[in-house]
C-alpha positions in Angstrom: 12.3 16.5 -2.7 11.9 13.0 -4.4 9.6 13.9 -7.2 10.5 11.3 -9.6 7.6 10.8 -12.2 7.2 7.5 -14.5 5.0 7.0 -17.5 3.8 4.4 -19.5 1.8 4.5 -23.1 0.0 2.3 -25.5 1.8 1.2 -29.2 0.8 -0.5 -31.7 2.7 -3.4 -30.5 2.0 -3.0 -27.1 3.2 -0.4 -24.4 6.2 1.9 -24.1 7.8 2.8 -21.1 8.5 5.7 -20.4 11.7 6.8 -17.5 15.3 8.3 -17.5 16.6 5.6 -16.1 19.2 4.3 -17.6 20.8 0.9 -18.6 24.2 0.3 -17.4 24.5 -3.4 -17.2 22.6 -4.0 -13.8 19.3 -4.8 -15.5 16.8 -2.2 -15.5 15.1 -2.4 -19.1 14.6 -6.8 -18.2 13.3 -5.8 -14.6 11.2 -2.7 -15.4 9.4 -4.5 -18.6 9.1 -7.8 -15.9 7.0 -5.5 -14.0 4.7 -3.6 -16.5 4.2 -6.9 -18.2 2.7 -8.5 -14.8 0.7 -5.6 -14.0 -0.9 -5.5 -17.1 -1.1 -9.0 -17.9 0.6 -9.2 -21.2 3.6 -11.0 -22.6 7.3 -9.4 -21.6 7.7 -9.5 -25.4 4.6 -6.6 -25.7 6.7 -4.3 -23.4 9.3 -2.1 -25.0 11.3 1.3 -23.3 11.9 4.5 -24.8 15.6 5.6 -24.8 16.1 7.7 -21.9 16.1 10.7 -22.6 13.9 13.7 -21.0 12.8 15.9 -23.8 10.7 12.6 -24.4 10.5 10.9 -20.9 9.7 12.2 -17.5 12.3 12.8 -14.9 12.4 9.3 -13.2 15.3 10.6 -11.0 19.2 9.7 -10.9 20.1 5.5 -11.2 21.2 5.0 -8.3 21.4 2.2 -5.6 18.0 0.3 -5.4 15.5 3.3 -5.9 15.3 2.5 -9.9 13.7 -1.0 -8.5 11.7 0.1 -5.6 10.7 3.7 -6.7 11.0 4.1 -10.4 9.6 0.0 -10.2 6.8 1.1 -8.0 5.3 3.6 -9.9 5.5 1.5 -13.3 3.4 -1.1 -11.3 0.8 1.7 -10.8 1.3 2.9 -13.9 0.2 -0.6 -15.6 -2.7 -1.1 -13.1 -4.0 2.0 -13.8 -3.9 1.3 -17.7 -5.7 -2.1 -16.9 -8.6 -0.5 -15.3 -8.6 1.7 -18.3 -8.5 -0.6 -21.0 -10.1 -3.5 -19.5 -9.9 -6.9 -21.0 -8.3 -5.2 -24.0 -4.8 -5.6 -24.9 -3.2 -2.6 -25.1 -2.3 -3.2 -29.0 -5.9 -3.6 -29.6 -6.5 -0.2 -27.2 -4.1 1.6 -29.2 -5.6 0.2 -32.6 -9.3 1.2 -31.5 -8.6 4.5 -29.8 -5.5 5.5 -29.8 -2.3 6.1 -28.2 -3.2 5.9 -24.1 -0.7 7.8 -21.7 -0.6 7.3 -17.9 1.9 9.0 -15.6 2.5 8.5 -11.9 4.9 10.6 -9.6 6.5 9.7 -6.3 4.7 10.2 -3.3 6.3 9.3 0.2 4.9 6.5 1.9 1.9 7.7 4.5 3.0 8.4 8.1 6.7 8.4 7.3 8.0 11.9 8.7 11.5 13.5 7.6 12.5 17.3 8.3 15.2 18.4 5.7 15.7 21.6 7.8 16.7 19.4 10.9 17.2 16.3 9.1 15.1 14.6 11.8 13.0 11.7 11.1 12.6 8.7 9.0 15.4 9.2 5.9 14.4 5.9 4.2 10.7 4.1 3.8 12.4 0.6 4.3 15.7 -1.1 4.5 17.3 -3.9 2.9 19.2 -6.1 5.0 22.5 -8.7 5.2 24.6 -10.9 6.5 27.8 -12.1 5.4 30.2 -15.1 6.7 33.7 -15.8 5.4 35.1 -18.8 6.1 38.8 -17.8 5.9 42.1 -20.2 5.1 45.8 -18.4 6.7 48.9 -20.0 6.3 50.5 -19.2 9.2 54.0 -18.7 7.9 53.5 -16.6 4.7 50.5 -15.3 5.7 48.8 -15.9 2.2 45.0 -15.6 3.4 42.6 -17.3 0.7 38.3 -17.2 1.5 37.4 -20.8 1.4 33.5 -20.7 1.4 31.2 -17.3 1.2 27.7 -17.5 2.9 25.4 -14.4 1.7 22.2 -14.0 3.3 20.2 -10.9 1.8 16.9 -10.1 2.0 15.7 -7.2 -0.1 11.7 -7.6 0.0 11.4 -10.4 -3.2 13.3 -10.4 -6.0 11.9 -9.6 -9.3 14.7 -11.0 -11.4 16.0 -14.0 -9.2 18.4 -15.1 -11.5 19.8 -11.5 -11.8 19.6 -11.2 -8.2 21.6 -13.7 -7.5 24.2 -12.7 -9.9 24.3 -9.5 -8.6 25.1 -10.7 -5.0 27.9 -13.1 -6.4 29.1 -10.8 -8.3 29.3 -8.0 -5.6 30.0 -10.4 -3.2 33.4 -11.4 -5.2 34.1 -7.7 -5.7 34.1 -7.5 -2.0 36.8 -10.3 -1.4 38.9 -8.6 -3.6 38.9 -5.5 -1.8 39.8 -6.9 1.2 42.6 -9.0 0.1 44.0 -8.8 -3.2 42.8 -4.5 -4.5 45.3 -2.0 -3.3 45.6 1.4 -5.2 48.9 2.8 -5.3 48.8 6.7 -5.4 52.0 8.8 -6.6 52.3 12.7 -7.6 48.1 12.7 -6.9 47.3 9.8 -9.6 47.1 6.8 -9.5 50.0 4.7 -10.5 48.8 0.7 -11.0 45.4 2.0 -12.6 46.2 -1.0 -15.5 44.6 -4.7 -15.1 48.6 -5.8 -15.4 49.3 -4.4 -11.9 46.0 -3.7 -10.0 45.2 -7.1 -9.0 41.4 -7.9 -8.9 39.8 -11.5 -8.4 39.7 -13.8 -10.8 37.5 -17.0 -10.7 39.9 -19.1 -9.2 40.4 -16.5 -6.5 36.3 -16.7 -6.0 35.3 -19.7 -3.3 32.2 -21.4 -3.4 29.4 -18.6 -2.8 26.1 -20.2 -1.0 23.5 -17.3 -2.0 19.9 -17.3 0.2 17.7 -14.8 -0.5 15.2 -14.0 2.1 11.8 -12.4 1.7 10.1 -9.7 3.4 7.7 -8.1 0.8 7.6 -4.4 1.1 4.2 -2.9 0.4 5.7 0.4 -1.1 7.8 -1.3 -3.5 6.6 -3.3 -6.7 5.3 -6.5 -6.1 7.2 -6.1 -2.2 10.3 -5.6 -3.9 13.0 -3.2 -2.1 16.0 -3.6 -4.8 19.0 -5.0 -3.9 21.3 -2.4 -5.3 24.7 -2.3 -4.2 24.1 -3.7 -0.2 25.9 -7.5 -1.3 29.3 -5.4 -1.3 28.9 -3.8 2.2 29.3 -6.8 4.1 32.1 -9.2 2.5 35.4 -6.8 3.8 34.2 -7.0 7.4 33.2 -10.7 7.5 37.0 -11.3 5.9 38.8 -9.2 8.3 36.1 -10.3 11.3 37.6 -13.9 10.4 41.7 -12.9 10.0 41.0 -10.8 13.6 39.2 -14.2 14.7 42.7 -15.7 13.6 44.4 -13.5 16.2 45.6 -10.4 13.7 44.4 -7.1 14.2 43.8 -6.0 10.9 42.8 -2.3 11.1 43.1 -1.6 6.8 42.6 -3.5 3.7 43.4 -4.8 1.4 45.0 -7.6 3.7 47.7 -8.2 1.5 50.6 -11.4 2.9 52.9 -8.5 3.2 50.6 -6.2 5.4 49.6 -9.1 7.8 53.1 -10.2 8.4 53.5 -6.5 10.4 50.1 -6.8 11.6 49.9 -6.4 15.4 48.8 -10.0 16.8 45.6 -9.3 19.4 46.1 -10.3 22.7 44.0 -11.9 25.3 43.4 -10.7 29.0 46.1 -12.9 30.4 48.2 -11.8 27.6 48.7 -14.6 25.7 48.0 -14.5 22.0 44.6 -15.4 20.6 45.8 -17.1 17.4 45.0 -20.6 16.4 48.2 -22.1 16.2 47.2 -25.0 14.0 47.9 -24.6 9.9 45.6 -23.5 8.1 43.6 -21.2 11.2 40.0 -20.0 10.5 
């Protein structure tokens, strides 16, 4: 039912591109002009994008997670081959001056051999997956239970990164948000609202909350996604909570909810070992 359709057309300054998607701080209009510029050849200043709006665009589908990259990307990279082998060596300026305004369109199509029943919901739901791995190296003082990540390792490989530098922001960035919803983030509900919804009492991270962050960025270029590019979407926030409360259980407390506040830890259940003695590292400072 993924029918999304993405265009692309000549101007007299270059191309156009054509998609609803829209731009919401994560990047789209850089990455999606990245991409029609390399297919076509042509300087990223030659590539503009029509507002997103479809009485003038096709329906690229919703923005959501990583399908704007690997989807709505993916058929914009066909979109701007498909213009090369119309126009040639031309640029598309000098197209456009010569002949006119030249419109291409492409629409979704799922990958050959992948099978998915939506009456059964059987099958293969995704083409490809993204994949991570997160470690937290994790400071607890032992007496006020103050818990503070000392390092952040996040290994993510998401086919190859169009953007690196934006990749890699947005895996710091989501990997920060992370930290802070396991330790710091707790939302306080009363009379079915919520009751610290100001920056003065709904504590988030700040940068000297945020440890040192070692980013790798693996790749494993997908063939259905533009250039082998999956996207990389919101997967950097999925694994920081666990690898924070993986570490405090390492510490010997069974945390079963976050945000792992000093106060929640100090009636936090200590785990116990089969001879019943208790697993926590009694030095200061226990990872």
């Amino acid at each position: 039912m993924l029918g999304s359709r993405a265009g692309l057309e000549t101007t007299p300054a270059g191309v156009r591109i054509l998609v609803a998607n829209t731009e919401i701080g994560q990047g789209t209009r850089t990455m999606l002009a990245q991409i029609v510029a390399d297919g076509l050849g042509i300087p990223y200043e030659q590539v503009e994008i029509a507002q997103p709006d479809t009485s003038v665009v096709p329906d690229s589908g919703p923005t959501v997670a990583s399908r704007t990259c690997m989807v709505v990307g993916g058929l914009l990279e066909k979109c701007a081959r498909r213009m090369r082998e119309r126009i040639g060596h031309t640029s598309p300026a000098e197209y456009h001056a010569r002949q006119g305004r030249l419109h291409v369109e492409e629409q979704y199509a799922a990958p050959e051999g992948r099978r998915w029943s939506d009456e059964t919901y059987r099958g293969d739901a995704y083409a490809t997956y993204a994949w991570g791995c997160d470690v937290a190296e994790v400071e607890l003082d032992p007496v006020t239970h103050e818990t503070r990540v000392t390092k952040f390792t996040a290994v993510q490989e998401f086919g190859r990164p169009i953007h690196p530098a934006m990749a890699r922001g947005q895996i710091e960035g989501a990997s920060a948000q992370g930290m802070g919803w396991a330790l710091l983030e707790h939302v306080v509900m009363r009379d079915g609202q919520m009751a610290n919804a100001q920056l003065t009492n709904y504590v988030i991270p700040t940068t000297l909350d945020t440890p040192p962050m070692d980013v790798v960025m693996l790749e494993n270029p997908y063939a259905g996604g533009p250039f082998g590019a999956k996207g990389v979407g919101e997967m950097p926030i999925d694994g920081p909570a666990p690898a924070v409360v993986n570490a405090l259980r390492h510490a010997g407390l069974d945390v079963r909810s976050i945000p792992a506040t000093p106060e929640a830890l100090l009636s936090t259940p200590r785990l116990r070992s089969v001879n019943g003695a208790s697993d926590a590292a009694q030095e200061d400072g226990a990872r």
